[in-house]
N, C-alpha and C positions, 0 to 999 in steps of 0.2 A: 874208408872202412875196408880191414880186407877180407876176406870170405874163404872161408874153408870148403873142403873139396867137395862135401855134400851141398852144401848150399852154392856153391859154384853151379853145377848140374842140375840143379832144384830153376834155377833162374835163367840156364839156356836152355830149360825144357820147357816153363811156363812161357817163352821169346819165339820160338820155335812156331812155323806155320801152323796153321791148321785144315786139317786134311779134309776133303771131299765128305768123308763119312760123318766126319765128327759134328761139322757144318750143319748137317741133314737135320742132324739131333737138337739144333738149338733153335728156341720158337722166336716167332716173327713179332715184332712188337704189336701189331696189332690183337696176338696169343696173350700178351702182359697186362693183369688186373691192376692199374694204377688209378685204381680208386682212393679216396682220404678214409683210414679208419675211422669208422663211428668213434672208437675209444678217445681219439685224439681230438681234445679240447679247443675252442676258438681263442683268439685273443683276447676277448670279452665277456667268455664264460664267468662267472661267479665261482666257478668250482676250480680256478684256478688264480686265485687274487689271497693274499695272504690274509688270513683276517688276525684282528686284534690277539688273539691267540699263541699267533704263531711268530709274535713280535720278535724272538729272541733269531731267529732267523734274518731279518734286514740286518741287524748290529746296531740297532737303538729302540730305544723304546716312544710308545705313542709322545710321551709327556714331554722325553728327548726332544721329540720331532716337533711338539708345539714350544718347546722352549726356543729352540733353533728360528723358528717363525717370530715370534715374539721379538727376539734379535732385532729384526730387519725390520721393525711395524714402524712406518713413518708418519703415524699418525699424530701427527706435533700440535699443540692445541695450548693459547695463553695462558701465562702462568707459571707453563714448564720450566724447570733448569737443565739445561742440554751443553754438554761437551759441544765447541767447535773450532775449526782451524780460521785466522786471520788469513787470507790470500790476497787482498789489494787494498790500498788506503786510498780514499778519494777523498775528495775535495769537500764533498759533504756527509763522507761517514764512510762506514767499512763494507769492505763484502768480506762472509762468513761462510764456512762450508762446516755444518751441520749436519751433512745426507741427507739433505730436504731432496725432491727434486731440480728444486732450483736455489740458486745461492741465495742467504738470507742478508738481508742489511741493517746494518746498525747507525741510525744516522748520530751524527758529530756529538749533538745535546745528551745523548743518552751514552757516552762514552765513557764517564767518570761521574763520580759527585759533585765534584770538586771544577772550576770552570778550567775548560780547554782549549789551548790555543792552536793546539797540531797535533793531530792524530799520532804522529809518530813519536809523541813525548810519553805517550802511555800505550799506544800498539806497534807493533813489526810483524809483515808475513810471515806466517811459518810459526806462531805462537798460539798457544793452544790452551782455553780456557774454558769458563762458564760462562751461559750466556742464559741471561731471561728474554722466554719469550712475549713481546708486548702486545701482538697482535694477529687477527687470522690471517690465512693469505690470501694478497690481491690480486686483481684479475688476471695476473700474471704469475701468479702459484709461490709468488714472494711471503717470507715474514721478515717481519721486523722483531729486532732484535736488542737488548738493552743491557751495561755490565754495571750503568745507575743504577737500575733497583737493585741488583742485588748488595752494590755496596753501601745503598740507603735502608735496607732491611738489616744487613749485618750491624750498621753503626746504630741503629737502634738498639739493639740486642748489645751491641757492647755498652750503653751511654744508661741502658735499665742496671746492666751487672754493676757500673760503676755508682750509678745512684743506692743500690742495694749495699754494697760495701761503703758507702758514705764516704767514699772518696774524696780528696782533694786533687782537682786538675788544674792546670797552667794552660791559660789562650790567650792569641795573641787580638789584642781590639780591633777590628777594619774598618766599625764607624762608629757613628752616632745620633742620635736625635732628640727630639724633643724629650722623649717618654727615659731614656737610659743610654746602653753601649751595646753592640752589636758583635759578639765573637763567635769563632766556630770551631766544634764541637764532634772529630770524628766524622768530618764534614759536613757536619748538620750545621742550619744556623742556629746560635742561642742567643737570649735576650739577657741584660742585667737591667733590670729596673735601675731607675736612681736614686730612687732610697734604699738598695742594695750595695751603691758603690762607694765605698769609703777612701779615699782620699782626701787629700789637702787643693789636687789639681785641679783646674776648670776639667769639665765633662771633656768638652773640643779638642783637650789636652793629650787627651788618652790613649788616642789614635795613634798604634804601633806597640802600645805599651803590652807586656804581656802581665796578665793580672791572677793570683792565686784565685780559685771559685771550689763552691757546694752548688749541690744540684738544690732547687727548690720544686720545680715540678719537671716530671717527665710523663708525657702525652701524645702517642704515637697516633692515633685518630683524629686529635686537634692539630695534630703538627706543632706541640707546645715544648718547646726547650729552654726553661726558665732557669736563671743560674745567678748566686749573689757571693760579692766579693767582702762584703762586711761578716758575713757569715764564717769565711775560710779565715779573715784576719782576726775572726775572734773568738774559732777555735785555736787557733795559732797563740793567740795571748793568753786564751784562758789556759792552757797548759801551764804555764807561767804567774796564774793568779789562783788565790783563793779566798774563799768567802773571808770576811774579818779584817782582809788586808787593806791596809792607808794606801794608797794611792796618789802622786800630784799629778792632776789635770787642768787642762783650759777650757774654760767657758768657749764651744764653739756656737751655739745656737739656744735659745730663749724661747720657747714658744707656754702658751697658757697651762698648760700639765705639765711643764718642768721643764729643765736645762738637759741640754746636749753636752757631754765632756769630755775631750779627747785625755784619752789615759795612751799616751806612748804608740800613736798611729791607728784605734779603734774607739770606738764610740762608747757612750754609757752613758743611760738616762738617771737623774737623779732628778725622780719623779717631785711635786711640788709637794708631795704628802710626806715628803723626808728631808725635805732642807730644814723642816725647825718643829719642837714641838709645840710650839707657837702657830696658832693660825694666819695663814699668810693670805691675801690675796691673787696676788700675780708675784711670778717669780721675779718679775722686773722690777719688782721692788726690793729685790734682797741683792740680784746679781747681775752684771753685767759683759757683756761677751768681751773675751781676752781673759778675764777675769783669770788666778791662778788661784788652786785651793786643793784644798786636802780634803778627800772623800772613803767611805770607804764601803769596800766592795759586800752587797751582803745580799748578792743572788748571782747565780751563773748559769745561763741558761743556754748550753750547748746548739740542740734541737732547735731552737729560735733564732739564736744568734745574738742574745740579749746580755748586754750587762747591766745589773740591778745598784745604783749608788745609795749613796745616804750620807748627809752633815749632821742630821738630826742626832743622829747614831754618836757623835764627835762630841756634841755639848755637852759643856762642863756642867751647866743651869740651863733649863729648858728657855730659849728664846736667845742663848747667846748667839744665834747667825744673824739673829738680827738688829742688837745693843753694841756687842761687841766679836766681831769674827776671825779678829786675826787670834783672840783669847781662844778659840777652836782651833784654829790653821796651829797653833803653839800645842797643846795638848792632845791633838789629833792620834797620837801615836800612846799614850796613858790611856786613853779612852776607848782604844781599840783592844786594848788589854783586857781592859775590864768586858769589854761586850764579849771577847775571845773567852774570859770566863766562865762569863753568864751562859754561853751556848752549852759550853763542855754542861757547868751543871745542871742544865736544864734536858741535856742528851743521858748524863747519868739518874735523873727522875723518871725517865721516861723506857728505863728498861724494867725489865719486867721482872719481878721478883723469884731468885732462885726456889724450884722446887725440890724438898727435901725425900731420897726413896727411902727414908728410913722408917 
């Protein structure tokens, strides 16, 4: 800094001894009042702590300040779904850093939904995801930690949306037993009944096959995931069938209320009350399995899964399925004409008579 000539002089005069006299004039410290003013406030006065008031003075507000707290609250308690980072893969499951106080673990079983052979086939440190928490912590300030529920809650939730949309899905079978076929479902397991699976194959057969399916119940409480493949194959056919229509099928099954009939890889019952209008006994008396014949379709029952047959519908002379049947199997297709008729005008009686505004 450089100093002009007044202020040069101003600063060897303030430097400058001080003289005898001047000395006399200045008081001894023991003359000096260094008492603490009354006025001046302790650390811990009240009247000097900001209050709510004067909030705009810190630079945040109270709500600020508990939001900022709120932040940091590591109050983690089962149930939770919590961000965390993967940091080591062990042998019997993960560690997880959460900002618990201590790192949480995730053992191996609660890894996926799906079975696991190695942690690192679905985690790597340094990956960062959701994680449920399954439980409080142990005597060691630990939780456990699971990324199964949450993918066994999602797969609920998507396998409701699909049953809702009435979906058709493709699974692959991984077993089977006594009761049906065993696939899975969004990782869930599902069940196919055996009177839901339609095939030519033995059951045992199945195993690998991947099989078209409808949901028939969805049961998140019972843990019930019930699914049938007759269903999917015959919405699949009925697209392609309608009421009225002849049909050639095989006698697959025989039972006391009528005949089982494979129409083109899907089932149809032609109940005993429609093979003749002749009273029959047991259908083993009219028909026999392999048996090949002309039917014709005259229900479709989507929702079910059901297809409605009928010969009786075919006879020329009421009792022909039983005197003479290949005389049906021959005019199968004349007969459906006329019943194709009788529907139209029996749908045209049954509309309702134009109202005149005149």
């Amino acid at each position: 800094m450089t100093l002009t000539p007044s202020s040069e002089a101003d600063t060897l005069e303030a430097l400058a001894p001080i003289s005898s006299e001047e000395a006399a004039d200045i008081e001894t410290t023991e003359d000096l009042d260094l008492a603490i003013p009354e006025e001046v406030p302790s650390a811990d006065d009240s009247s000097s702590r900001v209050s709510a008031r004067d909030g705009d003075g810190v630079g945040f507000t109270l709500d600020e300040f508990a939001a900022l707290l709120s932040k940091y609250d590591y109050n983690f308690k089962p149930g939770d779904v919590v961000n965390g980072t993967v940091f080591a893969l062990e042998s019997k499951g993960a560690m997880i850093d959460i900002g618990a106080k201590t790192a949480a673990f995730m053992p191996l079983q609660e890894v996926s939904i799906n079975r696991v052979e190695h942690l690192s086939d679905v985690l790597e440190p340094g990956e960062v995801r959701e994680f449920f928490i399954l439980s409080e912590e142990n005597e060691d300030g630990q939780l456990t930690l699971s990324v199964r529920r949450i993918e066994y809650q999602r797969a609920w939730e998507r396998v409701r949306q699909l049953q809702k949309e009435d979906a058709t899905i493709y699974s692959e079978v991984f077993a089977t037993n006594r009761g049906g076929a065993l696939v899975r479902v969004e990782g869930l397991r599902g069940f196919i009944p055996g009177s839901h699976i339609s095939t030519r194959k033995a059951k045992e057969e199945l195993v690998a096959d991947f099989l078209p399916l409808k949901f028939l119940e969805v049961d998140e409480e019972r843990n019930r995931l019930v699914l049938s493949h007759r269903r999917a194959l015959v919405e699949r056919k009925m697209n392609r069938l309608e009421v009225g229509e002849v049909v050639l099928g095989t006698v697959r099954g025989i039972k006391p209320y009528g005949a089982f009939i494979d129409i083109g890889g899907v089932s149809g019952l032609l109940h005993i009350s429609e093979i003749s209008h002749e009273h029959i006994e047991t259908p083993h008396t009219v028909l026999n399995v392999n048996d090949q014949m002309k039917v014709m379709i005259i229900d479709l029952d989507a929702e079910r899964g059901r297809i409605s047959l009928s010969t009786k519908a075919l006879e020329p002379e009421p009792g022909d399925m039983l005197t003479d049947p290949q005389k049906v199997f021959d005019k199968a297709e004349e007969m459906a004409a006329r019943y194709k008729q009788m529907l139209l005008e029996q749908a045209e009686d049954s509309e309702p008579m134009g109202v005149s505004l005149e």
